[in-house]
Every structure is written in C-alpha cells, then in structure tokens.
SERO-4910 file (N, C-alpha, C, O; in steps of 0.05 Angstrom, whole numbers):
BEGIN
 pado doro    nc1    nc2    nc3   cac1   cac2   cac3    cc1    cc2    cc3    oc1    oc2    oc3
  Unk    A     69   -272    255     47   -286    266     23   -267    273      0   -275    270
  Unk    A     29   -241    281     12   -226    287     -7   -219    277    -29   -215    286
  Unk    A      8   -216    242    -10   -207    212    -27   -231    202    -46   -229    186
  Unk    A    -15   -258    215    -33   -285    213    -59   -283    226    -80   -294    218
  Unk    A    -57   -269    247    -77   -276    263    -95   -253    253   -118   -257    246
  Unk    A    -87   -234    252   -104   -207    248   -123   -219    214   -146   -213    209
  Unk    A   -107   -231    198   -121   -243    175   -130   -257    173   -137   -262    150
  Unk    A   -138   -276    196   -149   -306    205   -181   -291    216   -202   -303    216
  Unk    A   -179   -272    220   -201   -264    239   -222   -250    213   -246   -247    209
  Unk    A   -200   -245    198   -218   -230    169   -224   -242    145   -225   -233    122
  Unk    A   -228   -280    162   -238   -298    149   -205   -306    119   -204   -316     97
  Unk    A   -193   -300    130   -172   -319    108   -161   -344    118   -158   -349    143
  Unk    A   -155   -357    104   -145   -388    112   -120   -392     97   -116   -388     73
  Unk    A   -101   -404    115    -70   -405    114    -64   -429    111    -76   -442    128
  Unk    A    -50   -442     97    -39   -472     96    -19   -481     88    -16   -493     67
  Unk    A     -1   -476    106     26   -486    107     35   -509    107     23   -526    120
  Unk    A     62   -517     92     75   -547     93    101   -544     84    108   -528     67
  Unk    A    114   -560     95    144   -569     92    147   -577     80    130   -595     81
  Unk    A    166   -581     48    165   -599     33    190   -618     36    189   -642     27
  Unk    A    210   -607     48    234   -615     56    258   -599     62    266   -578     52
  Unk    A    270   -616     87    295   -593    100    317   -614     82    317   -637     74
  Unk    A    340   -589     83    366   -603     71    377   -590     98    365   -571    107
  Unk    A    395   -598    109    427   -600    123    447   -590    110    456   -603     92
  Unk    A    461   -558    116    489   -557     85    515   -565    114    538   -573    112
  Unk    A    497   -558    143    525   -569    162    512   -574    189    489   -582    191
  Unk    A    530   -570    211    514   -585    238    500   -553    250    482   -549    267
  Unk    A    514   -535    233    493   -511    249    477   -493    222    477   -468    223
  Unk    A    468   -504    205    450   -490    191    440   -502    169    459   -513    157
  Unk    A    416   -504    157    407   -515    135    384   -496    119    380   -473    125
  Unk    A    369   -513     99    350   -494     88    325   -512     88    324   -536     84
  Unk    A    303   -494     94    278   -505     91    262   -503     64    267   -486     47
  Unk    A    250   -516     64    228   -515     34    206   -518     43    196   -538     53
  Unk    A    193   -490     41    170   -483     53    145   -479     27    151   -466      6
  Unk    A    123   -488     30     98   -481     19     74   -475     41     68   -485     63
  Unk    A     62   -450     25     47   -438     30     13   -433     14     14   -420     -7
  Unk    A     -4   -439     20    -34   -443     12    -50   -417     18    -63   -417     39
  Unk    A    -50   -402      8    -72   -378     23   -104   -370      5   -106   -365    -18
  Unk    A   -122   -372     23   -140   -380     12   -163   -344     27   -170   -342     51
  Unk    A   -168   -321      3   -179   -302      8   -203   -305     21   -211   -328     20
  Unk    A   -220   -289     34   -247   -289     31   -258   -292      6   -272   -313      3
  Unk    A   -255   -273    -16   -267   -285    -43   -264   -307    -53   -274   -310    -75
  Unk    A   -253   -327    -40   -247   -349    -54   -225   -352    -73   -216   -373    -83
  Unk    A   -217   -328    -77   -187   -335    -93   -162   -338    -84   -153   -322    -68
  Unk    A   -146   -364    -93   -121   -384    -77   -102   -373    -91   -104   -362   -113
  Unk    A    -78   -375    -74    -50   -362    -82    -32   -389    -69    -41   -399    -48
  Unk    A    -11   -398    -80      7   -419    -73     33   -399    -76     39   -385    -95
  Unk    A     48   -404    -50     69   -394    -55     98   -416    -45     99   -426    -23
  Unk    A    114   -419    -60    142   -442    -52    164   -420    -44    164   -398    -56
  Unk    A    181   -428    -25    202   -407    -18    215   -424     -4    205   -445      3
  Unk    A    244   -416      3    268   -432     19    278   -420     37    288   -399     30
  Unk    A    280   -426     70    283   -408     85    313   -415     99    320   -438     95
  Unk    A    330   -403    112    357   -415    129    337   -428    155    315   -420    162
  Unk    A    348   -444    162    350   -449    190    375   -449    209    397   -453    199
  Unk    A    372   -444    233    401   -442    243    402   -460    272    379   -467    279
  Unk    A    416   -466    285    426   -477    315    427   -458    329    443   -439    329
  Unk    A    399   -463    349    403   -432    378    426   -434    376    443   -441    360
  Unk    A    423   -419    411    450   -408    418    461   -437    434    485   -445    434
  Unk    A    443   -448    445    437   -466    461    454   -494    437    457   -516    446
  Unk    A    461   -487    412    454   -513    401    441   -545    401    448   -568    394
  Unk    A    414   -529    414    399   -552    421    373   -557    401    372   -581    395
  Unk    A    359   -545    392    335   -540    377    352   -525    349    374   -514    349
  Unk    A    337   -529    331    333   -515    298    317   -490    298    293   -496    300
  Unk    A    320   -459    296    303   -452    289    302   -434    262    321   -433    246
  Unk    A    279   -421    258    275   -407    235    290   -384    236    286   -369    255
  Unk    A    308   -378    217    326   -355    209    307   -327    188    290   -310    192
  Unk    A    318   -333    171    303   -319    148    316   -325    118    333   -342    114
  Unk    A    308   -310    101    324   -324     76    344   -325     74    358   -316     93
  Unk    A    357   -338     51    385   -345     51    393   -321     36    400   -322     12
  Unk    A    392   -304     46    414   -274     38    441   -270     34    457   -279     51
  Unk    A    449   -259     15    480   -251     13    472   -218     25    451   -206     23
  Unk    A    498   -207     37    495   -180     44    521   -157     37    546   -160     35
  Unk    A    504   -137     36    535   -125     32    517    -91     43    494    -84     43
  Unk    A    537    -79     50    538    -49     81    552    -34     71    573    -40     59
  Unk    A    540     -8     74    553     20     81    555     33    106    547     26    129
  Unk    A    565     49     99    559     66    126    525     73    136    520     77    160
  Unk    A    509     74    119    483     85    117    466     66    103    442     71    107
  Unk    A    471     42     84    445     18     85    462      4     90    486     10     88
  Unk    A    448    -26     98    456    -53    102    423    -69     79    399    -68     85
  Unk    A    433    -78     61    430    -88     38    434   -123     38    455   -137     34
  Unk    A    402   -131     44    401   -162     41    391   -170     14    372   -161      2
  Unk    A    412   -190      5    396   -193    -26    399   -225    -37    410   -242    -22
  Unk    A    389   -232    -65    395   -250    -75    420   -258    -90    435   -239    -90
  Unk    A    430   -280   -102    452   -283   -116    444   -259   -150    459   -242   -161
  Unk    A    420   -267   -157    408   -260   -183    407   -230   -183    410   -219   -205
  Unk    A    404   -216   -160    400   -190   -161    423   -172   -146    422   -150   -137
  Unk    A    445   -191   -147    471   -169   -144    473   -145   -149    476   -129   -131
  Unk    A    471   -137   -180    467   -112   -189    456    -97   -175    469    -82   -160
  Unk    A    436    -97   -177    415    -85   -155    430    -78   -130    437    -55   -126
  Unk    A    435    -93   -116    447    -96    -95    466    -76    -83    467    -69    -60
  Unk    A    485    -67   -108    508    -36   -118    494    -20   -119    500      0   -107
  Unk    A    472    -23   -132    451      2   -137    445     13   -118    449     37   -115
  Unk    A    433     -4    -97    424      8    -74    444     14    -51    436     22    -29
  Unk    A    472      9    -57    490     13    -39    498     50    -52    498     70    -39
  Unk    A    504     47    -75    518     71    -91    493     90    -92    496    112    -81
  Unk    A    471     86   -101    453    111   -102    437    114    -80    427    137    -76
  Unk    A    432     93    -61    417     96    -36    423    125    -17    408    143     -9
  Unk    A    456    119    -15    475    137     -8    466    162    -11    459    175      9
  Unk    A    465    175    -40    459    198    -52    432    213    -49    425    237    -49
  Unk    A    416    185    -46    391    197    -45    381    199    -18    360    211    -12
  Unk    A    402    185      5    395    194     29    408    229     38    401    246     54
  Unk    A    434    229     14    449    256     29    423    273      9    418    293     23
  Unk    A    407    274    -12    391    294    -14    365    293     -4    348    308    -13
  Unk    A    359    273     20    337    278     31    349    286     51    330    283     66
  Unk    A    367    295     65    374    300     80    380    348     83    379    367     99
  Unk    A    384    343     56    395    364     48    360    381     50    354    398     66
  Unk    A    342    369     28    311    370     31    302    375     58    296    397     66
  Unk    A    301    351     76    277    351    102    289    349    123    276    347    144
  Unk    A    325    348    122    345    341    149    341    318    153    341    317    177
  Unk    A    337    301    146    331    273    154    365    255    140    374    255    117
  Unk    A    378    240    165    401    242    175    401    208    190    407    205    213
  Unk    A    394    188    177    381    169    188    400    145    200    422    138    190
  Unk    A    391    135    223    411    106    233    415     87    202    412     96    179
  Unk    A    420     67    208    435     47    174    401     46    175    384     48    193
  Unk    A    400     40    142    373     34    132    369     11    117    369     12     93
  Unk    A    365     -7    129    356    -35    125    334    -41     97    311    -34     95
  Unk    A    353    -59     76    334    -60     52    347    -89     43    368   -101     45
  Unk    A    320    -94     33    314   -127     24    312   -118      1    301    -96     -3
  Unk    A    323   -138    -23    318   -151    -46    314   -169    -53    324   -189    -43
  Unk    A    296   -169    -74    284   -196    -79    280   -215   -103    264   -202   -116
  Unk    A    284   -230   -112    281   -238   -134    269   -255   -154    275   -263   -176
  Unk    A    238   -261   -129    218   -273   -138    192   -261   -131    192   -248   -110
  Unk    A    171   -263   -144    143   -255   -129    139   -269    -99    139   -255    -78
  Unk    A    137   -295    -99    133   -311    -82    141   -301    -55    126   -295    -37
  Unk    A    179   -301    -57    195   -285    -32    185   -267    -24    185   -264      0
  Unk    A    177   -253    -37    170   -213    -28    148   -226    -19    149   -229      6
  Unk    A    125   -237    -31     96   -241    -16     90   -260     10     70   -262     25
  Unk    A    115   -273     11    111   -284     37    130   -270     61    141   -283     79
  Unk    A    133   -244     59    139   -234     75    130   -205     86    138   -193    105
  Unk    A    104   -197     65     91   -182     75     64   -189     78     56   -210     69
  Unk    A     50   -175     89     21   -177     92      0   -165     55    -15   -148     47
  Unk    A      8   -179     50    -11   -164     13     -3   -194     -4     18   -207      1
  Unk    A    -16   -199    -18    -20   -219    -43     -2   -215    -69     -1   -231    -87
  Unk    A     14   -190    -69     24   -180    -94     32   -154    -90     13   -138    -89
  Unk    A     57   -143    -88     69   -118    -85     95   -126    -90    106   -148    -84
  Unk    A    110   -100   -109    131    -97   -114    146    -83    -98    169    -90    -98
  Unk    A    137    -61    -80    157    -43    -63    143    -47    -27    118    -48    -24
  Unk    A    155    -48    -12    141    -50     13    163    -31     30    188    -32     31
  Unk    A    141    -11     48    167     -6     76    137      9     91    117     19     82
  Unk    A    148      3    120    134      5    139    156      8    160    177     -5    162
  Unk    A    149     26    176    155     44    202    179      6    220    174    -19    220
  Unk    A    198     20    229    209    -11    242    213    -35    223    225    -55    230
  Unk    A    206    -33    204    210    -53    186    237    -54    168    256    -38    171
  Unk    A    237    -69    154    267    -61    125    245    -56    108    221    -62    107
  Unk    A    263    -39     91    248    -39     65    253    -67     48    271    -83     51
  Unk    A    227    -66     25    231    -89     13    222    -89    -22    207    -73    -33
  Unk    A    234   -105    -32    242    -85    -66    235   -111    -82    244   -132    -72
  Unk    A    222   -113   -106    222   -145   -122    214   -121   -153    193   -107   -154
  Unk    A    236   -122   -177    230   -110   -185    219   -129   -218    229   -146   -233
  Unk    A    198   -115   -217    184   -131   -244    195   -146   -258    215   -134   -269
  Unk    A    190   -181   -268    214   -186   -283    195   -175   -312    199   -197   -321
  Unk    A    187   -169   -322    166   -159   -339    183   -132   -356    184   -126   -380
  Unk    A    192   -122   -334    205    -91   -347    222    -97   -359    233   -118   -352
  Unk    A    233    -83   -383    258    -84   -393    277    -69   -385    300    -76   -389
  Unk    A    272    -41   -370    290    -23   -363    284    -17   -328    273     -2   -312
  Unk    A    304    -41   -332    309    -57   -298    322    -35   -285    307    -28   -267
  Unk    A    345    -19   -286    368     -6   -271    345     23   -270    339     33   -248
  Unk    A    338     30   -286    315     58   -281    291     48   -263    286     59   -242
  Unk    A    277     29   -273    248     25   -242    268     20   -225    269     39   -209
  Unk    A    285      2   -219    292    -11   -185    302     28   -174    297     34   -151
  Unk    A    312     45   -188    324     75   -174    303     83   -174    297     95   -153
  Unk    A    279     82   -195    260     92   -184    237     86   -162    217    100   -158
  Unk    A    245     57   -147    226     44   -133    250     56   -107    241     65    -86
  Unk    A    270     54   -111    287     54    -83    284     86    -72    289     92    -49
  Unk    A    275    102    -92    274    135    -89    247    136    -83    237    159    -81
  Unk    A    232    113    -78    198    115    -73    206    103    -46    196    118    -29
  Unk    A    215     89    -38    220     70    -13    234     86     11    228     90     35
  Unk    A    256     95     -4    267    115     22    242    137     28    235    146     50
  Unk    A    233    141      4    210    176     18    201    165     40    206    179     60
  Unk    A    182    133     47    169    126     55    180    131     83    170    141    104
  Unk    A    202    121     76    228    114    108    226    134    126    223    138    150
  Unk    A    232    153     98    242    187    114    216    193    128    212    197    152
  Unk    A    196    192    106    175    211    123    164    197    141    147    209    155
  Unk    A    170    171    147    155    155    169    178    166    189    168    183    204
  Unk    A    201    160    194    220    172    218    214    206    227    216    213    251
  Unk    A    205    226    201    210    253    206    184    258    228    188    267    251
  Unk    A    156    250    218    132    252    231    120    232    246     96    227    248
  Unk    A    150    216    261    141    198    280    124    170    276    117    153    293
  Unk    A    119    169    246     97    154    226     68    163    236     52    147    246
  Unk    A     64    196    231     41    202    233     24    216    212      4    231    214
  Unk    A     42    204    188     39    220    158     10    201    151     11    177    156
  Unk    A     -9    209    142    -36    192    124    -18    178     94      0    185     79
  Unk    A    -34    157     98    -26    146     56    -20    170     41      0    179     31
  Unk    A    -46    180     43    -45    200     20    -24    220     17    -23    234     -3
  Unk    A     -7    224     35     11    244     42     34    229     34     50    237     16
  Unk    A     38    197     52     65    185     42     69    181     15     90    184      2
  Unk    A     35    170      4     44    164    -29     54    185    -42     74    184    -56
  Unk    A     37    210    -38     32    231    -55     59    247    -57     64    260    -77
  Unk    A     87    246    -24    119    252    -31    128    235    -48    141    238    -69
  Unk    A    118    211    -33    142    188    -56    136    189    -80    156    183    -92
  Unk    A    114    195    -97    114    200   -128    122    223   -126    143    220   -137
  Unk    A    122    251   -117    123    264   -125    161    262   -129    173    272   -148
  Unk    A    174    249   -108    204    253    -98    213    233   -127    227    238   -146
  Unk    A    199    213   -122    209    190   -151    203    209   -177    221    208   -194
  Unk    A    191    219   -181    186    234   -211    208    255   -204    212    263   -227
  Unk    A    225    270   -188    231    289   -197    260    283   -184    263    303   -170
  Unk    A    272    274   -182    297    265   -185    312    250   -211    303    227   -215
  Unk    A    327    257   -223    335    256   -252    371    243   -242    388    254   -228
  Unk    A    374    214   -258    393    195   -250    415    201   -271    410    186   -289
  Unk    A    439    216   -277    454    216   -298    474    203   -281    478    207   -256
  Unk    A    487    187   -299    511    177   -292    518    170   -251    501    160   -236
  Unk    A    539    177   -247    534    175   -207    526    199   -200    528    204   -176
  Unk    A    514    220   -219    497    251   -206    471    238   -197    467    214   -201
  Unk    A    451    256   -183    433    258   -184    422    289   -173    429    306   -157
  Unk    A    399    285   -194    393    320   -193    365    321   -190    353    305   -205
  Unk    A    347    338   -171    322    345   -164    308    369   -169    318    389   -160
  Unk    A    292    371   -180    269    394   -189    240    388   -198    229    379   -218
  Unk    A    237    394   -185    206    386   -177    194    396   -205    171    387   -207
  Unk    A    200    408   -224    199    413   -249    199    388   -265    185    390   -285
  Unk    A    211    366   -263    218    344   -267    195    327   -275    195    312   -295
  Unk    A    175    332   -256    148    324   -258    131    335   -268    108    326   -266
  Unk    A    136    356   -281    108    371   -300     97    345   -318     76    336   -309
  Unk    A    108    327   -346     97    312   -348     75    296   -337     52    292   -345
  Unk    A     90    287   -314     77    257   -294     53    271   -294     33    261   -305
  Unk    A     51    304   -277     18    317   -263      7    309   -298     -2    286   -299
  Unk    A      5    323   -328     -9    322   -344    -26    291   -348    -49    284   -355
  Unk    A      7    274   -335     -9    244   -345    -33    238   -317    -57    236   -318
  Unk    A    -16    236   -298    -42    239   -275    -73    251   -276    -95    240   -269
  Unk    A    -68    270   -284    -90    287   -283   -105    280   -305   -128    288   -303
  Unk    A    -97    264   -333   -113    252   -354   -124    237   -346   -148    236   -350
  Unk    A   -110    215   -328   -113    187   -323   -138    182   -304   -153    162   -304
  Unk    A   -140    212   -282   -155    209   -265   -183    233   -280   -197    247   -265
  Unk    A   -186    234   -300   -202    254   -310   -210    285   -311   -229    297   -320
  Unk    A   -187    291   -298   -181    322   -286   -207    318   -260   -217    340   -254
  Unk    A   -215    303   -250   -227    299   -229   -208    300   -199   -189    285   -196
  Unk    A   -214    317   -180   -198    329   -162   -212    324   -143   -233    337   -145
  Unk    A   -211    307   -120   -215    300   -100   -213    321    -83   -195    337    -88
  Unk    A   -229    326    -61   -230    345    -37   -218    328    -17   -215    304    -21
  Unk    A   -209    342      4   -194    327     26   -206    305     49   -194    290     64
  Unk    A   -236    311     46   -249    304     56   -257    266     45   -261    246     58
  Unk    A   -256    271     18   -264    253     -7   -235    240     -9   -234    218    -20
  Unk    A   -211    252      0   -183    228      1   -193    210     29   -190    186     32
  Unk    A   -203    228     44   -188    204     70   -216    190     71   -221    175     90
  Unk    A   -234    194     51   -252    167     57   -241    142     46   -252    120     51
  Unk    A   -221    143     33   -208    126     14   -196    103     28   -182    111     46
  Unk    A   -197     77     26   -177     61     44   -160     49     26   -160     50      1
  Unk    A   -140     32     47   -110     20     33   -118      7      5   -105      3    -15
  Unk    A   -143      3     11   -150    -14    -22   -152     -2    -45   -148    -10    -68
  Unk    A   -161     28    -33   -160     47    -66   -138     57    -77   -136     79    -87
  Unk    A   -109     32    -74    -86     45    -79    -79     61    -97    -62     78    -92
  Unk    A    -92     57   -126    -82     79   -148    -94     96   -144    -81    117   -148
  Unk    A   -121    102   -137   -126    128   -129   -112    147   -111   -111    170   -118
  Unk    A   -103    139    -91    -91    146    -69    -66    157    -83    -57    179    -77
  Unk    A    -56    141   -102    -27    143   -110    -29    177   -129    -12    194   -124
  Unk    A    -46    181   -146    -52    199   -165    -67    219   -160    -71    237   -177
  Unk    A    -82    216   -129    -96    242   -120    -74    253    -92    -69    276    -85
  Unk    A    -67    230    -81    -46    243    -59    -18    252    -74      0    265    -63
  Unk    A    -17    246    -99     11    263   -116     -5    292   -123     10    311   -120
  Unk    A    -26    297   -131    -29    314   -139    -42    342   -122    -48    364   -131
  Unk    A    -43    332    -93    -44    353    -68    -22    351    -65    -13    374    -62
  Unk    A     -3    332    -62     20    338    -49     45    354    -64     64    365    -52
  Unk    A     42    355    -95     54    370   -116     43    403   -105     56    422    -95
  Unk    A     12    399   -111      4    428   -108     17    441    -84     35    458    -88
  Unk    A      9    436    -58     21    438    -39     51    451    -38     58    473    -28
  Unk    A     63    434    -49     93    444    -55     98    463    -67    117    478    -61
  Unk    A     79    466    -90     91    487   -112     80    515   -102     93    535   -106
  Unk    A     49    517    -86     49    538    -80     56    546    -54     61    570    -48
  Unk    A     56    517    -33     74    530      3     93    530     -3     97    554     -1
  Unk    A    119    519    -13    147    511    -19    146    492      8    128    487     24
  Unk    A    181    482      8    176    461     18    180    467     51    178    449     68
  Unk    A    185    497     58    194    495     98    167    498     96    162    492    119
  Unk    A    145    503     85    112    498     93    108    468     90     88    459    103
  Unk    A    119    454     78    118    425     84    134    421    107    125    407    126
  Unk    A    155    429    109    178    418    135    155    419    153    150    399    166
  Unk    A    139    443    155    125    455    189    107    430    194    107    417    215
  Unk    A     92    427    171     62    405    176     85    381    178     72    368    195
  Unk    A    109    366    173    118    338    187    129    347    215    130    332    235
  Unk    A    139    375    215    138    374    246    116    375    262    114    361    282
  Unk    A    102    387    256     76    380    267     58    361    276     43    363    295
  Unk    A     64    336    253     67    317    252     81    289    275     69    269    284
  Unk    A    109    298    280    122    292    302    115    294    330    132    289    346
  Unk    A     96    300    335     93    323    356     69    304    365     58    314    384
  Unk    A     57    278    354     42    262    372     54    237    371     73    228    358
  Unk    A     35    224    389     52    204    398     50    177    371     35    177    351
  Unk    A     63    161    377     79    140    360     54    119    359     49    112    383
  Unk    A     36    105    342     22     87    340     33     57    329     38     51    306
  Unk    A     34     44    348     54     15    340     41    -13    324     42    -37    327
  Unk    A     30      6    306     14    -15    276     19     -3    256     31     18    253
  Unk    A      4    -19    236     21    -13    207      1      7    194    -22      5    204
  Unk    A      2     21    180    -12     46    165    -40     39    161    -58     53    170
  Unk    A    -44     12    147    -68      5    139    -86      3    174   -107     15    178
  Unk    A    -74    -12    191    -98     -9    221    -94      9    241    -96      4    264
  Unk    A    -85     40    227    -89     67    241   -103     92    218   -107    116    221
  Unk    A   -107     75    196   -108    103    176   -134    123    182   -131    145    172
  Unk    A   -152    121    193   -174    146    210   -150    162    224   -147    185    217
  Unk    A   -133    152    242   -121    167    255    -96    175    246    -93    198    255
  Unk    A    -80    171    236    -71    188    209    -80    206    191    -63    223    184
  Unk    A   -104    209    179   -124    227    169   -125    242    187   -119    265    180
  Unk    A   -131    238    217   -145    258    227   -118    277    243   -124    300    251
  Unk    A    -92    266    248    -70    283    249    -60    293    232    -44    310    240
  Unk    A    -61    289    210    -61    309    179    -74    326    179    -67    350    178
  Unk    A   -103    315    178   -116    345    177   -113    367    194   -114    391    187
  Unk    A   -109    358    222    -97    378    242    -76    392    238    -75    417    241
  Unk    A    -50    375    230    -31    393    219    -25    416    194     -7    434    192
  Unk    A    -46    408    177    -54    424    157    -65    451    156    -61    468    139
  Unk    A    -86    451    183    -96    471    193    -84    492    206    -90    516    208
  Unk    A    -58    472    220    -43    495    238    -25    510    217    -11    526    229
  Unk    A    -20    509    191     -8    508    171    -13    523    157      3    541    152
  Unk    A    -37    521    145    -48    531    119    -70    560    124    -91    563    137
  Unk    A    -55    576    111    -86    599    119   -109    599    117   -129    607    130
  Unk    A   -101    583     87   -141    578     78   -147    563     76   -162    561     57
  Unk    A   -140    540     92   -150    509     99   -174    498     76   -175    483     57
  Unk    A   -198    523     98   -221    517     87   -231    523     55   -253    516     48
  Unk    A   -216    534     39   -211    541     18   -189    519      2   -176    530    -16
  Unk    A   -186    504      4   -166    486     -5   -173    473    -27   -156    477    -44
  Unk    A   -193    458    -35   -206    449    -56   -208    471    -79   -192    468    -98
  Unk    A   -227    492    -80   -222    514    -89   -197    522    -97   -194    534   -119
  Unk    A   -174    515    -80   -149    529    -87   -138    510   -109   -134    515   -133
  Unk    A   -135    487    -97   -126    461   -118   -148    454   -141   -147    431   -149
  Unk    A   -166    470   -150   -181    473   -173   -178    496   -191   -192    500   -211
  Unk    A   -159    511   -182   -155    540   -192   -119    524   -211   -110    522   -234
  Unk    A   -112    517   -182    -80    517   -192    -69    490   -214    -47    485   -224
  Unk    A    -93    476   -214    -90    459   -241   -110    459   -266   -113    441   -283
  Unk    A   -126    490   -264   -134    502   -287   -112    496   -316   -118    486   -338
  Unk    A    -85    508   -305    -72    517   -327    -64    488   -342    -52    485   -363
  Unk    A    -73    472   -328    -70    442   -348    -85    423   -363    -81    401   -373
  Unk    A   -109    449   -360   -136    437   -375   -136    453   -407   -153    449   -423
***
C-alpha cells in the first residue's frame, strides 16, 4: 500500500477489481484479481492474477494471503514457486547453496535463510513489485523475486545467471547495511553473474571469466567512460546505463584494488546507519556514502577517471 500511495502522488492511477472468489474449503480459497494501471504518460497496463485467501486466526473475516505457492527449503533458502517452474525451483535450492558458500568464501557473507520467489508469469512478478516490467527483483527486507523470460531458449543458464545476479544484490545489501549506490550493486552483480562458470554441480569463479562481457560493454557503450561524478547523476531510470558503466568501475576497481580493497569500502559502508526505503527513494544518499567510502579507500580518488581511462586503453 505504501508503494500505492507514494505512486498515486506521482500522478498514477490504480484500478482494481475482483473478478471472482472460488472457495477450495471453509478456511481458504482463491481470488481473481484484476488490476488497471494507468502511467502519467498515459500508457495502460492490465494485469489478471490469483491470490490465496485464508481464515484469520479469529476465523471470523477472509483475508489476503499471497499467491498460491508450492514451497520447498534448505537449510539456507526457502523457495516459493509455481507448479510450471518446479525446475527452477531445484535450481535455486541446489545452486543457490553453492553460490551462497562462494560468496561467503569471497565477502564472508554467511546469511539467515534467503527468501526467493518464482514466477511464472509477467503479470505475477509485476504485481508484486513497484516497476511495470522486470524480470529479477530484490530489495533490502524483501524476498527476492525471479520470472524468467519465456522468450529465451536457454532457460536453466539465464534463471543461474539471474539467481547469481539476485543473491549479489542480497549479499551486498546485508554486508553494507544497504548502503551500497545502484551503480555499485549493479556493477558486482554483473560483474559476479559474468564470472562464475556453471559445469555440471561445480561452480567456478574468475573474474577472468568476464574479459569478453567488458569488450562487449565497452562497444555497446562506445568506449565512452563515465566519471563518477557523471554515474551518480544517473537515476533508477537510466537502468542500462547504470548496468554497463557501474560493471565497468566496478570490474576496474577489482582488477586493480583486488578484492580486501573492496571488502574495506562495504565495510565502510556498514558503518552508517540503515535507511528504511527502497534504493530508488535514497539514491543521493547512497551516492553520497559511496563516495565517502571510496575516499577513505582509494589513494587517488581524485585521479580516478584518469585511472579508469588508462586501464581500459588496452581494449581499444
């Protein structure tokens, strides 16, 4: 309701309706919900979805549950999903696992169970976050949330590679308290998704992994190199930019601090206090504890552009 209201005020219009409840017993049924959302630009999105309902505790009133999930738990995720995306479902139980013991191994990050949704329609995923259209979602307190293209053909490689973008998000939001900028969270999670390599139940990391990805990046974006100053004017809206200039400071970064010069700047990071909104209505102040941590960090701060213009010479 909160994200209703905050989008009501930024001129969007919401229009909801019931289309019909079914009864499957005396304590739970399913709703058939439609949804009307109408942008400031004037462009409409209809979304249909089916929700549980359940009997308080009270069994006096009906109220709203959440989808009708099948689930299945580890020690380390709890995994809500659809009938259709079972598969999936193993996936993220069997490699979740792995890819938590090597972020762990990486940044010490050692996490309570980690809560992940699957999805298996556009509709579902969009009526549960705040955006019109996204395939991967996670936010600080939240579950993560996964809908993987039905478009792709090579389903079992994006969903590991979206779930290896989703945890970065997790980790680095728990390690630095969620005081990491976009450009920092995107710029691990591609960099962590490109360089982890899936054989069989291994998985293996080298940041080497990604030499390709930087050549394609750096085509895509015109060997045009953003200053640090020129990322954080950037907002949640310039997502591919964000995605292909915060990978390619955050690559550089790595390859020439290694990574306990990254460990220092998310502790650093940690080290202020906790802001209890979502990335997009703190990102000035995210920017501006990055940049601080960067400073306490980096020798030649002020030289940084310069530096990340030198060190992707050799790819021109």
């Amino acid at each position: 309701m909160e994200e209703v209201v905050a989008q009501k005020k930024q001129f969007f219009i919401f229009e909801p309706s019931v289309h019909k409840i079914k009864l499957c017993n005396k304590k739970q049924g399913l709703l058939y919900f439609n949804l009307k959302i109408t942008r400031p630009s004037g462009r409409v999105k209809d979304y249909s979805v089916v929700y549980r309902i359940v009997k308080d505790s009270s069994h006096s009133k009906w109220i709203l549950d959440d989808y009708p999930f099948l689930n299945v738990k580890s020690q380390n995720i709890d995994v809500k999903y659809f009938k259709d995306v079972h598969d999936q479902a193993l996936l993220a139980i069997n490699y979740g696992n792995r890819i938590i013991d090597n972020y762990n191994k990486l940044f010490k990050w050692n996490p309570n169970q980690v809560k992940i949704k699957i999805f298996s329609t556009l509709d579902q995923i969009s009526t549960s976050i705040p955006c019109f259209t996204t395939y991967g979602w996670s936010e600080e307190k939240e579950s993560i949330k996964i809908l993987v293209p039905h478009y792709t053909k090579e389903k079992t490689k994006i969903f590991l590679q979206m779930l290896t973008h989703e945890l970065s998000h997790k980790m680095l939001s728990n390690i630095t308290n969620d005081n990491a900028s976009l450009w920092l969270q995107e710029g691990l999670a591609v960099l962590l998704e490109k360089s982890f390599i899936f054989k069989g139940n291994s998985i293996n990391f080298s940041a080497s992994n990604s030499e390709n990805y930087v050549k394609k990046v750096l085509k895509d974006v015109g060997y045009t190199l953003l200053s640090l100053s020129e990322l954080n004017k950037l907002d949640y809206r310039s997502g591919h930019e964000i995605y292909n200039q915060g990978f390619l400071l955050v690559y550089f970064l790595f390859s020439k601090y290694g990574l306990q010069k990254l460990d220092n700047i998310f502790k650093n990071l940690k080290e202020f206090n906790y802001i209890n909104s979502r990335t997009q209505c703190k990102l000035k102040k995210l920017n501006a504890r990055t940049n601080m941590a960067l400073v306490q960090n980096l020798d030649n701060y002020d030289d940084l552009h310069n530096q990340l213009k030198t060190f992707y010479l050799k790819y021109t």
